[in-house]
DRENLUMTOR-275558 format. One record per residue (C-alpha): residue number from 1; x, y, z. Coordinates in steps of 0.25 Angstrom, whole numbers, padded with zeros to 4 digits, m for minus. Layout:
<pts>
PT;NUM;X;Y;Z
...
</pts>
This chain:
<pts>
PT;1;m0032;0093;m0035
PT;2;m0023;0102;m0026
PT;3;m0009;0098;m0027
PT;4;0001;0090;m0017
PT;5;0013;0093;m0014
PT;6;0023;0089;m0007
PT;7;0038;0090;0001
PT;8;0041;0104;0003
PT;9;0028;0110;0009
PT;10;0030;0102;0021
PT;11;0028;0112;0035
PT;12;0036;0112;0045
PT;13;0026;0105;0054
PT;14;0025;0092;0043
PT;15;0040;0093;0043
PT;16;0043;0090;0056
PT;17;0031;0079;0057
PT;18;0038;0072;0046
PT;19;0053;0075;0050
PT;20;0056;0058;0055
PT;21;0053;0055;0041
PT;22;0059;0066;0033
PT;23;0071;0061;0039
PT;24;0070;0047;0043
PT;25;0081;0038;0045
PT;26;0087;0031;0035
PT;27;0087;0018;0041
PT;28;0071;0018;0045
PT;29;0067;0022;0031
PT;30;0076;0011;0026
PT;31;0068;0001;0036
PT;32;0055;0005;0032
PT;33;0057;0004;0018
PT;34;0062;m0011;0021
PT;35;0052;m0016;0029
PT;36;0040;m0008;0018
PT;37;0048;m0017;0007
PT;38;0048;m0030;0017
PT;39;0032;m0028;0020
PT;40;0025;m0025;0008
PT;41;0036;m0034;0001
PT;42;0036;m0045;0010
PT;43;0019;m0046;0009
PT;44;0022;m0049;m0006
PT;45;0031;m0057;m0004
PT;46;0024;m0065;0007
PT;47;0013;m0067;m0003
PT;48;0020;m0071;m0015
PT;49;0026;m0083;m0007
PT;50;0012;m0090;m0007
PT;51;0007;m0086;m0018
PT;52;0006;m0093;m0031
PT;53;0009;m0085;m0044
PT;54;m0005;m0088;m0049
PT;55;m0012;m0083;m0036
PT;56;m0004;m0070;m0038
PT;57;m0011;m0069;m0051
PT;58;m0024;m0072;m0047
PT;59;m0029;m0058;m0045
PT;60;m0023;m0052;m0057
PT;61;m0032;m0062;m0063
PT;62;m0046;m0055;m0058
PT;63;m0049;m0043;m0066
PT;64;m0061;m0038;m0056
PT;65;m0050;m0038;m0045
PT;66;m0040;m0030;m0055
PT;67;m0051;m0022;m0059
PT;68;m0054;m0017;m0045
PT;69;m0039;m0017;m0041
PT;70;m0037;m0006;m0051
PT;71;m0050;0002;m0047
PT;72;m0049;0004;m0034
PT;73;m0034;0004;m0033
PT;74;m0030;0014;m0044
PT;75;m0045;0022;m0046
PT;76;m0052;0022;m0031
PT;77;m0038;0022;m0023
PT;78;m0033;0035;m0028
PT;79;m0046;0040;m0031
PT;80;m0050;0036;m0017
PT;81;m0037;0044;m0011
PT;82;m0038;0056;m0020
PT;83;m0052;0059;m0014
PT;84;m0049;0057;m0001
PT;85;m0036;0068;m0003
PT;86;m0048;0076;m0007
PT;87;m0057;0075;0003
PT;88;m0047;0073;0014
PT;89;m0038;0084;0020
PT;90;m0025;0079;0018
PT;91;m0012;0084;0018
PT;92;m0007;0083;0005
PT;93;0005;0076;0007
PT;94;m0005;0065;0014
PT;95;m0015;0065;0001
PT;96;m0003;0063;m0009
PT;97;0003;0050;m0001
PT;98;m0013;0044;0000
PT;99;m0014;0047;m0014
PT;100;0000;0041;m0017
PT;101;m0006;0028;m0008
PT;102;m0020;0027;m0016
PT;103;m0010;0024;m0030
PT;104;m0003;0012;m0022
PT;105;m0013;0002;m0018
PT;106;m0010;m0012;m0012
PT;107;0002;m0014;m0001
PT;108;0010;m0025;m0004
PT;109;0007;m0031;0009
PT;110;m0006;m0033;0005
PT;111;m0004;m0048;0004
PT;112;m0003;m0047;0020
PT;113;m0016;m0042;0020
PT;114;m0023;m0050;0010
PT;115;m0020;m0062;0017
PT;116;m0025;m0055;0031
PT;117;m0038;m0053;0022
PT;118;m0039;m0067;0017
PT;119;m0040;m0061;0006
PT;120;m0037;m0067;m0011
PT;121;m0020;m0068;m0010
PT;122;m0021;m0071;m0023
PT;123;m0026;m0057;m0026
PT;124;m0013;m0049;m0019
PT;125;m0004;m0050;m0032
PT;126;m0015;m0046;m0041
PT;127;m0020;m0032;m0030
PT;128;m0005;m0030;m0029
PT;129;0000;m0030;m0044
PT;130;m0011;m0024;m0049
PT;131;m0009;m0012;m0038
PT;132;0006;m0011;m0040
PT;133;0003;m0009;m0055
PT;134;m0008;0002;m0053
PT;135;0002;0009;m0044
PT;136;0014;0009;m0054
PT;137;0005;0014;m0064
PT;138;m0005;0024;m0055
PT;139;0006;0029;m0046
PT;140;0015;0039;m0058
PT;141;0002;0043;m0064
PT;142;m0007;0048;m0051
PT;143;0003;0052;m0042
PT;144;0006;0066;m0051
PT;145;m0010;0066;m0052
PT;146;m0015;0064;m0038
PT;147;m0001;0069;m0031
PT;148;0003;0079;m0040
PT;149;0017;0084;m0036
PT;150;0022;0071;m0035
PT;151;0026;0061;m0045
PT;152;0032;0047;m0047
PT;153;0037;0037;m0057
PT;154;0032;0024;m0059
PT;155;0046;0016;m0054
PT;156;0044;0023;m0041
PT;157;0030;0018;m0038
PT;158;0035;0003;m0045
PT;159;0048;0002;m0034
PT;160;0038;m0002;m0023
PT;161;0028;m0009;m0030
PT;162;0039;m0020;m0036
PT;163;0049;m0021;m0024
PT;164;0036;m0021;m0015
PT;165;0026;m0029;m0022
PT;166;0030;m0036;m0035
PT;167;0043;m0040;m0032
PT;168;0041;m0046;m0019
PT;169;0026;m0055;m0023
PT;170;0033;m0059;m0035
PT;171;0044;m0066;m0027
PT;172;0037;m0071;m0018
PT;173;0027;m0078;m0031
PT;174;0041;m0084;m0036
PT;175;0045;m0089;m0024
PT;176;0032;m0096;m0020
PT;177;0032;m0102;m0037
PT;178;0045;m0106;m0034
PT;179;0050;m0110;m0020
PT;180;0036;m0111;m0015
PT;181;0042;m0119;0001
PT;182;0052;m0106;0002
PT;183;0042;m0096;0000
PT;184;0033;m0103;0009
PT;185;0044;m0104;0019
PT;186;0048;m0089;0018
PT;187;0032;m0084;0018
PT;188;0029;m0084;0032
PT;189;0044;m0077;0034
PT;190;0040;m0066;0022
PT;191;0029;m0063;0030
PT;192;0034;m0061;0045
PT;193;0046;m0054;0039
PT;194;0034;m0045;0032
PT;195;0024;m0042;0043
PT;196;0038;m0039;0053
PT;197;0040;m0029;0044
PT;198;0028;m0024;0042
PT;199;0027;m0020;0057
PT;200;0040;m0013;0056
PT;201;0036;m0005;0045
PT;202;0025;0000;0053
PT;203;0034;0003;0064
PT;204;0044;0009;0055
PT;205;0032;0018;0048
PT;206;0029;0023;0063
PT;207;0043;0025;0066
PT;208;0047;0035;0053
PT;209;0032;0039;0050
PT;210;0026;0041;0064
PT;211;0026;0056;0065
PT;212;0022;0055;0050
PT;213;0012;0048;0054
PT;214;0008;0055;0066
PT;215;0006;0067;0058
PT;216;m0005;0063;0049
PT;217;m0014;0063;0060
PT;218;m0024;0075;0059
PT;219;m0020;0074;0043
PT;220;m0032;0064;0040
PT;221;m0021;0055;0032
PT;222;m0022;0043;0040
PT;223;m0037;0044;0040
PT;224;m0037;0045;0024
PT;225;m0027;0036;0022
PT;226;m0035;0025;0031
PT;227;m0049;0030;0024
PT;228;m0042;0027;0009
PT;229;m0037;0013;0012
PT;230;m0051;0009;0018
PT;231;m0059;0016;0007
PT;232;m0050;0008;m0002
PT;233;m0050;m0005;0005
PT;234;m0066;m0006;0006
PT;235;m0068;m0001;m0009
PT;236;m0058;m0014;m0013
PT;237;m0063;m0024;m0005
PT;238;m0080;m0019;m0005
PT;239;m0080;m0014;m0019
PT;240;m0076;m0025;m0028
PT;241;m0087;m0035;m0034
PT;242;m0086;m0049;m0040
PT;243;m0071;m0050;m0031
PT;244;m0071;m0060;m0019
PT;245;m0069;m0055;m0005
PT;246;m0054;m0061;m0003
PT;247;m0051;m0054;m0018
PT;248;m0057;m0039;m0012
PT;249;m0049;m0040;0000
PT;250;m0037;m0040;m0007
PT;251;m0042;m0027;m0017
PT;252;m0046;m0019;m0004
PT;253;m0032;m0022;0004
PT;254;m0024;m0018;m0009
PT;255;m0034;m0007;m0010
PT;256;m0032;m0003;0005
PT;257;m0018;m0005;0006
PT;258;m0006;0003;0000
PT;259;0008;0001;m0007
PT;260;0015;0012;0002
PT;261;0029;0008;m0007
PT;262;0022;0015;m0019
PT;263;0015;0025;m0013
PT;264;0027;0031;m0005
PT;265;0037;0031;m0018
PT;266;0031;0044;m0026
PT;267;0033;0050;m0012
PT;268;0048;0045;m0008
PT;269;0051;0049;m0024
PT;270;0048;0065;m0020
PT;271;0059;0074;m0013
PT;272;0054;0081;m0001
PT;273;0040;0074;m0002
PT;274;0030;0079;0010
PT;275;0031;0066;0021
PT;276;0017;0067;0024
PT;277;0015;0059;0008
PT;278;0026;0048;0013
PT;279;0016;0049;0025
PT;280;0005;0046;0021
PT;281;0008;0035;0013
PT;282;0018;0028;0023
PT;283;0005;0030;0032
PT;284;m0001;0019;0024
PT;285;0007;0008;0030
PT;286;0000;0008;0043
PT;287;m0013;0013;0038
PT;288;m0013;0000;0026
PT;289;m0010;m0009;0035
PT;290;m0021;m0004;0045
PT;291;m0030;m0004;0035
PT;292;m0029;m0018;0029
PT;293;m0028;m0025;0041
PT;294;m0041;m0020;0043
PT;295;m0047;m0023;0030
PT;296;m0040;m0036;0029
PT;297;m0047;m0040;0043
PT;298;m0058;m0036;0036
PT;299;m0058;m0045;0023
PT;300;m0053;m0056;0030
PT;301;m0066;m0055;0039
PT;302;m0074;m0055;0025
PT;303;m0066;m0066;0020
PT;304;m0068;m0076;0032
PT;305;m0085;m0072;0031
PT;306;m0084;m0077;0018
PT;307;m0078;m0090;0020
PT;308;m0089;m0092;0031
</pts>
């Protein structure tokens, strides 16, 4: 396995394609991180305001969905992503941050696109936990085996997964058991605050990583980033037997979505990391939320045939 490396090989050229972010102001870094926490946090919370605490605990209750949760989130995923490294010519600062994205499936806003997918709700908390867990517990291990160079402790990759994920769905579970007319109330208000925000964190991406962005064209990183999300998200959703459809779209979008949050902390722990990782992975916004549109359009057309 040929080593990465990162921070002070940068050339001069990379430098200067990467200079708004090397020294990005303080106030837009500030706002992207506030409107990331008010997105991935707000599509928990939305979801745990109509959601009963036995419907949260349905999925965790299906050991064939668990059973292929773990199988193609914490076996195909990174296996998936380390042959393409192989058999893809990237930089290697691009092939660390896809590596570092295949440990950290399911984005917390994939309740937004669940329900866009018609797919099982119920299901969300069970893809979701049971993600979050494999990450805390995946992330220490393979980071120093399939990115050597770089390391991380387990508190950095849990930071983001309980302020992002569990702290915000179990709040919104308590509120709906126990004020169920206010969190009703405050639901459709959770959710406009949630998709204004999610538009200006594209914007804001655009702003601080445009030139970023723009420089990975040629470096065949938004291609292979595109090729793993769809790889994964048909293998979730085409490959499973003995699940109902509504049930398999939820397992392809956790498959085929990211939590950035996770992914990006190894990176933001290192001094002088290579931006190209940081990258790669903020790349992922964009490129998620492409992808599961699509693939959410696509279940959604599968579940209204099979109503039909």
């Amino acid at each position: 396995m040929r080593a990465r490396r990162f921070g002070n090989g940068r050339s001069a050229a990379c430098q200067a394609i990467l200079t708004p972010m090397d020294g990005m102001d303080g106030a837009l870094a500030l706002a992207l991180k506030v409107l990331l926490l008010i997105f991935m946090a707000g599509s928990l919370l939305e979801m745990g305001l109509g959601l009963s605490v036995t419907e949260a605990l349905k999925g965790l209750r299906n050991p064939r969905f668990l059973a292929y949760g773990v199988l193609f989130a914490f076996i195909l995923g990174p296996l998936v992503a380390w042959v393409l490294t192989r058999i893809i010519p990237l930089e290697e600062p691009y092939a660390a941050g896809l590596l570092l994205l295949a440990m950290a499936p399911c984005a917390p806003f994939l309740p937004m696109m669940v329900g866009r997918a018609r797919g099982d709700i119920g299901y969300v908390p069970a893809m979701l936990l049971l993600s979050a867990v494999g990450t805390l517990i995946l992330m220490p291990a393979g980071v120093p085996l399939l990115v050597p160079g770089l390391a991380v402790d387990a508190w950095t990759i849990a930071r983001p997964l309980i302020v992002m994920v569990l702290l915000p769905l179990l709040a919104g579970l308590v509120l709906f058991r126990t004020a169920p007319g206010f969190a009703a109330a405050i639901r459709p208000r959770v959710k406009r605050v949630t998709g204004i925000a999610a538009i200006g964190l594209l914007a804001l991406c655009v702003v601080m990583y445009g030139r970023g962005f723009a420089s990975t064209f040629g470096s065949f990183a938004i291609g292979t980033q595109l090729l793993f999300l769809g790889l994964l998200t048909t293998a979730g959703y085409a490959f499973p037997r003995g699940l109902a459809q509504a049930q398999r779209s939820v397992l392809g979008l956790g498959l085929g979505t990211r939590n950035v949050g996770a992914a990006v902390a190894p990176l933001l722990a290192v001094a002088d990391i290579d931006q190209r990782a940081i990258v790669m992975v903020v790349l992922g916004v964009p490129l998620q939320l492409l992808c599961s549109l699509v693939a959410a359009a696509w279940f959604a057309r599968d579940a209204k045939r099979a109503e039909l």
